[in-house]
N, C-alpha and C positions, 0 to 999 in steps of 0.2 A: 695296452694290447690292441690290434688293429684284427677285432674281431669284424665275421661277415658281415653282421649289423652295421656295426659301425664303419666298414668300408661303403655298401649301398647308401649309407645316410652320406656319405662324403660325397658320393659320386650325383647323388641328388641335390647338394648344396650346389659343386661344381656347375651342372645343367644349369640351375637354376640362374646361376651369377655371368654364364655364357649366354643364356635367353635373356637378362635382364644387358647386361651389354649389348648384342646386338640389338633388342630394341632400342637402346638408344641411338646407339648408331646410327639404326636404321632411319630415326625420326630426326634427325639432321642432315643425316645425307636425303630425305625428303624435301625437307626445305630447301636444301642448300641445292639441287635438283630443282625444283619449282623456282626458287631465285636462277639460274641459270638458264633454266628455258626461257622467262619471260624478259633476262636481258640478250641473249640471244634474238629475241624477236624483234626486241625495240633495234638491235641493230642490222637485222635482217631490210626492215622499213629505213632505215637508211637515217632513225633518231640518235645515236647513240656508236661512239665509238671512242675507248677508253677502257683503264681498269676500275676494277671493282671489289672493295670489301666488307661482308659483313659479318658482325661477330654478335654474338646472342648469351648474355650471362658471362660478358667479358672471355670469352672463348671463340675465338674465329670459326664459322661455319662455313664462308665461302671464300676464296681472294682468286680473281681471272681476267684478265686480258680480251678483249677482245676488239675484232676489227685491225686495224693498222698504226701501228706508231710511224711510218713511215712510207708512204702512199708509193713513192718514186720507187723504192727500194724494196717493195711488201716483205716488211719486217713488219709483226706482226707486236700487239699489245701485250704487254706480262705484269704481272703484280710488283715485278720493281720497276717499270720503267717509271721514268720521271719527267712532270705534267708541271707546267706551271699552276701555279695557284692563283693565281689574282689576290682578289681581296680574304681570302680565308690567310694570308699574312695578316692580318688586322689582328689575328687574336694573341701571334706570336708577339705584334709593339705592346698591347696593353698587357700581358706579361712582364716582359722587360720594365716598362712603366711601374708596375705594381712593388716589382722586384727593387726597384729604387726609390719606393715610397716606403715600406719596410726597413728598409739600409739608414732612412734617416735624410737622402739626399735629396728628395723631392716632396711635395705637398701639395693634394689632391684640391684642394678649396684655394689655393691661392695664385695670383694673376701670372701668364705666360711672358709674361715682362720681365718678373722678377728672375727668369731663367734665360729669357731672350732680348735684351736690353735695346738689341738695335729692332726691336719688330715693334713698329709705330705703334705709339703708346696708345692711341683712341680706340684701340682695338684692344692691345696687348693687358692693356690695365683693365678690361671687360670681362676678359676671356681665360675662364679656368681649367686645370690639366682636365677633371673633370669634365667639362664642355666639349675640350674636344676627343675625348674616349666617347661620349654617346652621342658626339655628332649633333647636339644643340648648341656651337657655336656663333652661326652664323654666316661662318666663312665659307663665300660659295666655293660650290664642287669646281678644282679647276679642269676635269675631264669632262666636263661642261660648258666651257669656256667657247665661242664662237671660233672659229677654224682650229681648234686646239688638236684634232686628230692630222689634220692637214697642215699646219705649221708651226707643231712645237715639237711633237710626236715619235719624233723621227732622230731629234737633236741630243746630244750626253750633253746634261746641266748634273753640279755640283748640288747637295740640298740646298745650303746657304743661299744658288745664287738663282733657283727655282722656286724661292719663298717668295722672292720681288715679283712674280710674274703674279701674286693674289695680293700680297700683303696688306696692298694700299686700296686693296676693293669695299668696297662698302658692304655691312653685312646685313644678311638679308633678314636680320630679326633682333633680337635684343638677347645675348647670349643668354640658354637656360629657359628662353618662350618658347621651343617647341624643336621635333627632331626635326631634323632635314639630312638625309644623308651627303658626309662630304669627303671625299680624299683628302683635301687639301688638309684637313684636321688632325690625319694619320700623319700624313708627309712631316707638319710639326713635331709631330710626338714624337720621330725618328731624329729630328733634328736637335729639341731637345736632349733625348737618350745622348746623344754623341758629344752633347756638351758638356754636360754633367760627366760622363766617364771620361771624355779626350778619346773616346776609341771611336773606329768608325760603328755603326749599325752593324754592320755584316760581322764584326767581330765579336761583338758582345753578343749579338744570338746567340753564334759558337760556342762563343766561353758558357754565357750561363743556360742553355737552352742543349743546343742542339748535342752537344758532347756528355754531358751529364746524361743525357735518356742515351746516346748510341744512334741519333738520327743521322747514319753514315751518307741516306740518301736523299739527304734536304739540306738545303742553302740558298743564299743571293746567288739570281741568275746574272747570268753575264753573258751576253753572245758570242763574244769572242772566244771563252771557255770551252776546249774539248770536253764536252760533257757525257760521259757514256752512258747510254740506255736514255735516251733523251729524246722524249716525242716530239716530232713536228706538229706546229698549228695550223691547222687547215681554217677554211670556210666555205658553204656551202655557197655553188653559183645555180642556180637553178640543180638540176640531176647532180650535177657532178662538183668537186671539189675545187676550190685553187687554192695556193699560198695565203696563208693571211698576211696582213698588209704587217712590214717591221715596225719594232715599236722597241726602242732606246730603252733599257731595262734599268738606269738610271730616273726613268720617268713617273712607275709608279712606288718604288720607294720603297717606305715601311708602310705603305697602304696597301703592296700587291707586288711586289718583287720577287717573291719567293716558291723556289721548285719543291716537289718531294715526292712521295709512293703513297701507294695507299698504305704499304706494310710500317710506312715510317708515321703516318698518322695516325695508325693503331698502337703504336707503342706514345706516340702525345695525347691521344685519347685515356691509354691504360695511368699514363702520370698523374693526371688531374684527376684520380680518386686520391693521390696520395697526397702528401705533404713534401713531397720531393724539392719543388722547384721554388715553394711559396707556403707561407704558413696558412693555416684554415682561415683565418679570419679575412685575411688579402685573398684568398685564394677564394673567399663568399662573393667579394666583391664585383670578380668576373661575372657571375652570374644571377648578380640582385637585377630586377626587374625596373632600372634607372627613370625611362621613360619612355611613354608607348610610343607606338611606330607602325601604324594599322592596325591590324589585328594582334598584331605581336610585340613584345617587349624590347629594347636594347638594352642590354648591360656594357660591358668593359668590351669589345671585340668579338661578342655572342648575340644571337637573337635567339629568345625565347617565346618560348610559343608553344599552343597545343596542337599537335598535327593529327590529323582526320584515321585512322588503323583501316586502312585499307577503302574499298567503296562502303563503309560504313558510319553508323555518326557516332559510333566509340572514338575518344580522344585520348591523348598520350601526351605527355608533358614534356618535352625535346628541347635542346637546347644545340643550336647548329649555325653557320656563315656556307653563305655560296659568295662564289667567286666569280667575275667574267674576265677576261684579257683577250687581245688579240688571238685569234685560235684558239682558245679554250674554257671551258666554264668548265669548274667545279661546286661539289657541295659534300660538307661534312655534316651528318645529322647524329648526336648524342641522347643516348636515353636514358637518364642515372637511373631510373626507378629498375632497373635491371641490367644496368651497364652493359648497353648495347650497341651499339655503332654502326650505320651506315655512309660509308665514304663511296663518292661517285666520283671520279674525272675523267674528264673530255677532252679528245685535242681535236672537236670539229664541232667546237663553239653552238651555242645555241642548243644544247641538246633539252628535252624537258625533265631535268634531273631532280624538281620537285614529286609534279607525279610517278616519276619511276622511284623516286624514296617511301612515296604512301603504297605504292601496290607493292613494295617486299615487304613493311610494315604488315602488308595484308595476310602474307607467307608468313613472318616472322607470329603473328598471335593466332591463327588458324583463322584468321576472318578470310571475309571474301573480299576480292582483287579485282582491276578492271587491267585486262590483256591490253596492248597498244593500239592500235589501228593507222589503220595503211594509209598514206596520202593521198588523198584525190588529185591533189595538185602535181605530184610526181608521176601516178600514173598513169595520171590525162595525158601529161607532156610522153610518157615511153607510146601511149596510142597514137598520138599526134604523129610523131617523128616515126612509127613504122608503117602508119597507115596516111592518115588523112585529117583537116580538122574534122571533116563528117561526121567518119567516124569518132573523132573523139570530140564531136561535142554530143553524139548519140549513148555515147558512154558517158560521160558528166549528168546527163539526166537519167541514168541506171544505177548511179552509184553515189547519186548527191544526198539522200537517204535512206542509206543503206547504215545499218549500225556498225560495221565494221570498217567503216571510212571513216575519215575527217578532214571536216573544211576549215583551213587555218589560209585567213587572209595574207600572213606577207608569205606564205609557201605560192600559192596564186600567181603573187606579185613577181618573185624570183622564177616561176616559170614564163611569164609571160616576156618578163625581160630579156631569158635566156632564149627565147624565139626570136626576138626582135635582133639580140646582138646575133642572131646566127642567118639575117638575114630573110628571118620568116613575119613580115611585120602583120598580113593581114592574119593568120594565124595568133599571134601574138596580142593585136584588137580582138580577136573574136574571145581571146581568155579571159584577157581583162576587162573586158564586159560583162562576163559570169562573175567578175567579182565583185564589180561595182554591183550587180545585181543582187551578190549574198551578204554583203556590208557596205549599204548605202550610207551610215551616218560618218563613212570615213573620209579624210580631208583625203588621203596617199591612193585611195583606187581610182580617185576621180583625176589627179595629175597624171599616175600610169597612166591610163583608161586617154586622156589627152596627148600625151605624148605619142602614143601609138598611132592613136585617128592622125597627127602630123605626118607621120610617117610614109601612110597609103596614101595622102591629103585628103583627106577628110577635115578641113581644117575649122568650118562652121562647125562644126558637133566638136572638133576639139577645145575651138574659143569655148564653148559652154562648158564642156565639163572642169575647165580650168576654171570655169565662172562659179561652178559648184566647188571645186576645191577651196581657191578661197575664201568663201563665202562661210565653210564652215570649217575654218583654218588663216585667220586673216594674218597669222605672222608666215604662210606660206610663200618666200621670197622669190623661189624660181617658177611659180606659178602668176603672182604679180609683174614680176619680168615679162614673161613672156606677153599678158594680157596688154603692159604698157605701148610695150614692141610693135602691136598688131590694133594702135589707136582705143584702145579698151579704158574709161575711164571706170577707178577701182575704188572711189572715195564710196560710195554707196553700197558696194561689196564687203567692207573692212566696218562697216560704221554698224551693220544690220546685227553684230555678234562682236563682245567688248574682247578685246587681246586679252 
């Protein structure tokens, strides 16, 4: 019987479970409100432009777009547009890898010989799958390699016939003596994979990876591919943007080939609590603590590590990969102790997507957060260009500190450069001379800082500060050049500080 009583006690339960919903509600859409302003801002300062996903208790509380996926066209960021990744592919090969260690068809402790017969054996009989998942193999980075952005960069190579361009290098330690990070060790493990299956890379992600979760919006990029909802790479030129430079998507591999959303990394993130893809045990393996790596650990295609909860010295146990490519960096950061997720991509490269992962950290626990701060070096150059240097070097000593600025030297350097290509070269000295004066123990302000004095001819004060660059920088080659050029002998320059 729905006596009075007992209706009032109903409609009090009701209140009750409407008040205790909207508070919740309410305390996410806070957060997820405070996450929103503070990336907002970082893009306002001109740090950040890309999407964004956070989830808290494996439940999404933010995903948003912001800034431009498309500069020419202001098409604007969304939570599906699709961001190359770089190296956060890494985690996708040791996957795959594990996934064929399981099967039976591969073995973690035994020589890359035995899978790769024609890869010179002084190496190959050294070097185990092992080795090169955490990057203690030895085998230098070939993204490292002396003109490698400038003349390899550009070219479509096969894997098979882009192993020859390191194979026969010497390695730079005794595989298993220590990490050094290396692509070239991923670019293997991809070649590998394709051996052992007969399929190519890009297929067996498909098959066992990306179709299994439903990742409709991740795969091998390809340029030629109509790919839709797909951001351009920019890079910062001083103020403003250009193209970033092409780059053969053949070239980073199974090291860094691969696109996707933030919304498709939260459903790769939601996998790896299960047992879906890989059993517990291989699936521990991703994330055992292999060998350190600074402050932080490598496992399988993860860095592990404790990240800072905001401007606090509370620590949180995370396990996450960033990524850089031509035009874009990302970063994926995981938190099992509450499976939480922060995924950041960028398609205007360089953004500071660590610190913008510790101040939503700072949102995400209730701790306190440090807000971005504005560039000195950006908004010297907008004083510069509307007024005068006068004026902005009378500004530069009004805002140099101030806590709401920051001085970051190659921000400096790209504005100084960006006066000098527009034709403003004494302007352009007088910047990089404030930089050379806020980080004198750098080898690179003191070349800028020289080039420019050439420019006004100033060329006695430029020989010297070329004399300072190399001096504390003796493998700086286009500074030795020039010195050679101008009768400078550099034996006593190179000798004062060991290469």
């Amino acid at each position: 019987m729905n006596t009075p009583e007992r209706a009032f006690h109903k409609c009090i339960v009701f209140a009750l479970l409407i008040l205790t919903g909207t508070a919740t509600i309410t305390y996410s859409q806070t957060k997820a409100d405070k996450i929103d302003k503070l990336i907002s801002t970082y893009t306002e300062y001109g740090k950040f432009t890309g999407s964004v996903l956070v989830s808290e208790n494996g439940k999404v509380i933010l995903k948003k777009g912001y800034g431009l996926a498309n500069m020419e066209w202001n098409i604007s960021n969304q939570p599906d547009t699709k961001f190359r990744l770089g190296s956060i592919t890494k985690q996708f090969t040791s996957m795959l890898i594990l996934q064929l260690v399981e099967q039976g068809k591969l073995k973690l402790d035994v020589p890359i010989s035995t899978y790769l017969p024609d890869y010179p054996k002084a190496n190959g009989n050294a070097i185990t799958i092992h080795h090169l998942l955490t990057h203690t193999s030895g085998i230098p980075n070939y993204t490292s390699f002396p003109g490698f952005f400038k003349d390899k960069s550009r070219e479509p190579f096969s894997p098979a016939e882009f192993v020859k361009f390191f194979a026969d290098s010497a390695l730079q330690f005794k595989p298993g003596e220590k990490f050094a990070y290396s692509n070239s060790g991923y670019l293997l493990l991809g070649v590998i994979i394709e051996k052992i299956t007969t399929k190519s890379y890009e297929q067996i992600l498909q098959e066992n990876i990306l179709t299994p979760l439903k990742m409709v919006n991740t795969g091998y990029d390809h340029h030629a591919t109509l790919l839709k909802n797909r951001a351009t790479g920019y890079q910062r030129n001083g103020r403003s943007y250009e193209n970033s430079p092409y780059l053969d998507m053949s070239i980073p591999y199974a090291a860094g080939s691969l696109y996707s959303t933030v919304e498709d990394l939260y459903l790769w993130d939601q996998a790896l609590y299960t047992n879906k893809l890989l059993s517990k045990e291989k699936m521990d393996l991703l994330f055992t603590k292999h060998i350190p790596s600074g402050k932080r650990y490598y496992g399988y295609g993860w860095s592990i590590y404790e990240m800072s909860i905001g401007n606090t010295k509370d620590k949180i146990q995370t396990i996450g990969h960033g990524g850089g490519i031509n035009g874009f960096n990302t970063l994926i950061t995981r938190i099992p102790s509450d499976k939480s997720l922060i995924v950041l991509l960028n398609n205007t490269g360089g953004g500071p997507l660590q610190e913008m992962t510790t101040a939503i950290s700072g949102i995400m626990y209730d701790k306190s957060y440090d807000l971005p701060k504005k560039s000195i070096a950006y908004t010297l150059l907008d004083v510069i260009r509307k007024e005068d240097i006068t004026s902005g070097l009378t500004y530069y000593k009004k805002v140099k500190d101030d806590a709401g600025y920051h001085l970051d030297e190659a921000e400096m350097n790209l504005a100084g450069y960006e006066l000098l290509k527009s034709g403003k070269a004494k302007e352009a000295a007088a910047v990089l001379k404030l930089n050379v004066e806020a980080f004198p123990k750098s080898s690179n302000v003191y070349d800028s800082y020289g080039e420019a004095l050439l420019a006004i001819g100033e060329k006695t004060e430029a020989l010297e500060n070329y004399k300072k660059s190399v001096s504390l920088n003796p493998g700086n080659e286009g500074g030795l050049k020039i010195l050679k050029e101008n009768g400078i002998n550099t034996d006593d320059l190179i000798k004062k500080i060991p290469v």
